[in-house]
C-alpha positions as CSV (number, residue, x, y, z in Angstrom):
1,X,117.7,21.3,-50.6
2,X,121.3,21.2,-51.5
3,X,122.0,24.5,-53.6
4,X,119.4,26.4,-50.7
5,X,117.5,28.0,-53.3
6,X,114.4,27.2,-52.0
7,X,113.3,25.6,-48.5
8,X,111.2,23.3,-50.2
9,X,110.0,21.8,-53.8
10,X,107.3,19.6,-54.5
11,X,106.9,18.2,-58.1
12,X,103.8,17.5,-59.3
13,X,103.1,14.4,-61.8
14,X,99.8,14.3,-64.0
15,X,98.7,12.9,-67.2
16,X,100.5,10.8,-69.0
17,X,103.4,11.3,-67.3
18,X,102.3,9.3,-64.9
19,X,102.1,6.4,-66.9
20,X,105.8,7.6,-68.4
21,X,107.4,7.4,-65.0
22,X,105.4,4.1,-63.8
23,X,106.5,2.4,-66.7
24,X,110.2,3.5,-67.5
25,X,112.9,2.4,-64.9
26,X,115.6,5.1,-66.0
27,X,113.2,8.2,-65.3
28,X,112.2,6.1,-61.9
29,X,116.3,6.2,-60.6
30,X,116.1,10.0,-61.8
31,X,112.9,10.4,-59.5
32,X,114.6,8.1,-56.6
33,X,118.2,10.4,-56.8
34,X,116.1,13.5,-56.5
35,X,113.9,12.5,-53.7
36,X,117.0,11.7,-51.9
37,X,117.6,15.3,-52.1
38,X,114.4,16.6,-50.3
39,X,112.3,17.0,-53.4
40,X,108.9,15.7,-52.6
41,X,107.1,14.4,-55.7
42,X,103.1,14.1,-55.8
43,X,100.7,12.7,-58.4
44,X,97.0,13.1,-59.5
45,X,95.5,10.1,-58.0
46,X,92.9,10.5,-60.6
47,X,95.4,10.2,-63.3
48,X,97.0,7.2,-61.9
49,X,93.9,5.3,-61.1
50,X,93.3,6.0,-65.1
51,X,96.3,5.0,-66.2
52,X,96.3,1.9,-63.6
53,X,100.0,2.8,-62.1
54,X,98.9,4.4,-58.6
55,X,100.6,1.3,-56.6
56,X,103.7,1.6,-58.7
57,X,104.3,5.1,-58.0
58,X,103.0,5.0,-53.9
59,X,105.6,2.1,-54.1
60,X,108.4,4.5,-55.9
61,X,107.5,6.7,-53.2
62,X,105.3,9.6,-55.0
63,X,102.3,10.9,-52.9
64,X,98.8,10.0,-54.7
65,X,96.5,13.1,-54.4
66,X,93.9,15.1,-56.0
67,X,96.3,17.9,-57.4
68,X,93.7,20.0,-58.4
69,X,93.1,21.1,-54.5
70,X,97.2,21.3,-54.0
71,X,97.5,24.1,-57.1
72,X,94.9,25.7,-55.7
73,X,96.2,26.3,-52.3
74,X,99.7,27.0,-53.7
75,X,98.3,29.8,-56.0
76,X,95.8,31.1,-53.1
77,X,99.0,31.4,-50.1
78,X,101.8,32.6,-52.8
79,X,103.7,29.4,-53.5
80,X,106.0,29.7,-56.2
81,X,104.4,27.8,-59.5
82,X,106.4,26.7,-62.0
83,X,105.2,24.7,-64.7
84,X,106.6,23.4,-68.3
Protein backbone atom coordinates (compact mmCIF):
# COMPACT_ATOMS: atom_id res chain seq x y z
CA UNK A 1 0.00 0.00 0.00
CA UNK A 2 1.44 3.38 -0.78
CA UNK A 3 1.95 5.14 2.72
CA UNK A 4 3.33 1.28 4.09
CA UNK A 5 1.25 1.44 6.96
CA UNK A 6 -0.04 -1.72 6.68
CA UNK A 7 0.96 -4.76 4.28
CA UNK A 8 -2.53 -5.28 3.46
CA UNK A 9 -6.31 -3.91 3.83
CA UNK A 10 -9.32 -5.43 2.93
CA UNK A 11 -12.67 -3.43 3.17
CA UNK A 12 -15.58 -5.04 3.81
CA UNK A 13 -19.12 -3.90 2.22
CA UNK A 14 -22.55 -4.94 3.89
CA UNK A 15 -25.98 -3.76 4.26
CA UNK A 16 -27.11 -1.15 2.48
CA UNK A 17 -24.06 -0.06 1.53
CA UNK A 18 -24.05 -2.38 -0.90
CA UNK A 19 -26.88 -1.19 -2.59
CA UNK A 20 -25.23 2.61 -1.98
CA UNK A 21 -22.08 1.65 -3.92
CA UNK A 22 -23.95 -0.53 -6.75
CA UNK A 23 -26.13 2.23 -7.48
CA UNK A 24 -24.06 5.50 -7.20
CA UNK A 25 -21.21 5.97 -9.99
CA UNK A 26 -19.12 8.69 -7.91
CA UNK A 27 -18.59 6.25 -4.76
CA UNK A 28 -17.85 3.44 -7.57
CA UNK A 29 -14.60 5.70 -9.16
CA UNK A 30 -13.72 6.31 -5.27
CA UNK A 31 -13.88 2.36 -4.92
CA UNK A 32 -11.97 1.83 -8.58
CA UNK A 33 -9.04 4.64 -7.41
CA UNK A 34 -8.59 2.78 -4.18
CA UNK A 35 -8.37 -0.68 -5.57
CA UNK A 36 -5.80 0.61 -7.82
CA UNK A 37 -3.92 1.09 -4.70
CA UNK A 38 -3.94 -2.54 -3.34
CA UNK A 39 -6.97 -2.28 -1.19
CA UNK A 40 -8.99 -5.34 -1.67
CA UNK A 41 -12.75 -4.66 -1.13
CA UNK A 42 -15.22 -7.65 -0.28
CA UNK A 43 -19.02 -7.81 0.19
CA UNK A 44 -21.72 -9.96 1.96
CA UNK A 45 -22.94 -12.04 -0.84
CA UNK A 46 -25.99 -12.34 1.26
CA UNK A 47 -26.47 -8.72 1.30
CA UNK A 48 -26.10 -8.30 -2.36
CA UNK A 49 -28.22 -11.20 -3.42
CA UNK A 50 -30.86 -9.06 -1.11
CA UNK A 51 -30.42 -6.09 -2.49
CA UNK A 52 -30.13 -7.62 -6.21
CA UNK A 53 -26.62 -5.76 -6.96
CA UNK A 54 -24.11 -8.83 -6.60
CA UNK A 55 -23.20 -8.72 -10.52
CA UNK A 56 -22.72 -5.11 -10.38
CA UNK A 57 -20.23 -5.10 -7.73
CA UNK A 58 -18.33 -8.69 -9.00
CA UNK A 59 -18.30 -6.50 -12.17
CA UNK A 60 -16.78 -3.34 -10.24
CA UNK A 61 -14.46 -5.83 -9.04
CA UNK A 62 -15.54 -6.40 -5.15
CA UNK A 63 -15.20 -10.07 -3.98
CA UNK A 64 -18.89 -11.58 -3.02
CA UNK A 65 -18.52 -13.61 0.17
CA UNK A 66 -20.18 -14.67 3.32
CA UNK A 67 -18.46 -12.02 5.62
CA UNK A 68 -19.58 -13.36 8.62
CA UNK A 69 -16.87 -16.39 8.29
CA UNK A 70 -14.06 -13.61 7.07
CA UNK A 71 -14.63 -11.47 10.59
CA UNK A 72 -14.44 -14.38 12.23
CA UNK A 73 -11.13 -15.51 11.13
CA UNK A 74 -9.73 -11.95 11.35
CA UNK A 75 -10.72 -11.67 14.98
CA UNK A 76 -9.61 -15.46 15.74
CA UNK A 77 -5.69 -14.93 14.05
CA UNK A 78 -5.29 -11.11 15.32
CA UNK A 79 -6.17 -9.12 12.23
CA UNK A 80 -6.51 -5.59 12.79
CA UNK A 81 -10.53 -4.68 12.88
CA UNK A 82 -11.59 -1.48 12.27
CA UNK A 83 -15.05 -0.66 11.89
CA UNK A 84 -17.24 2.70 11.69
Amino acid sequence: LPREYWDEATIMIWGPSAKLLAHNEILQEKVKAIMETGVHFNCCVVCSDEYGVSQTLENLGVELTHTGEMLTTALQNDWKVITF
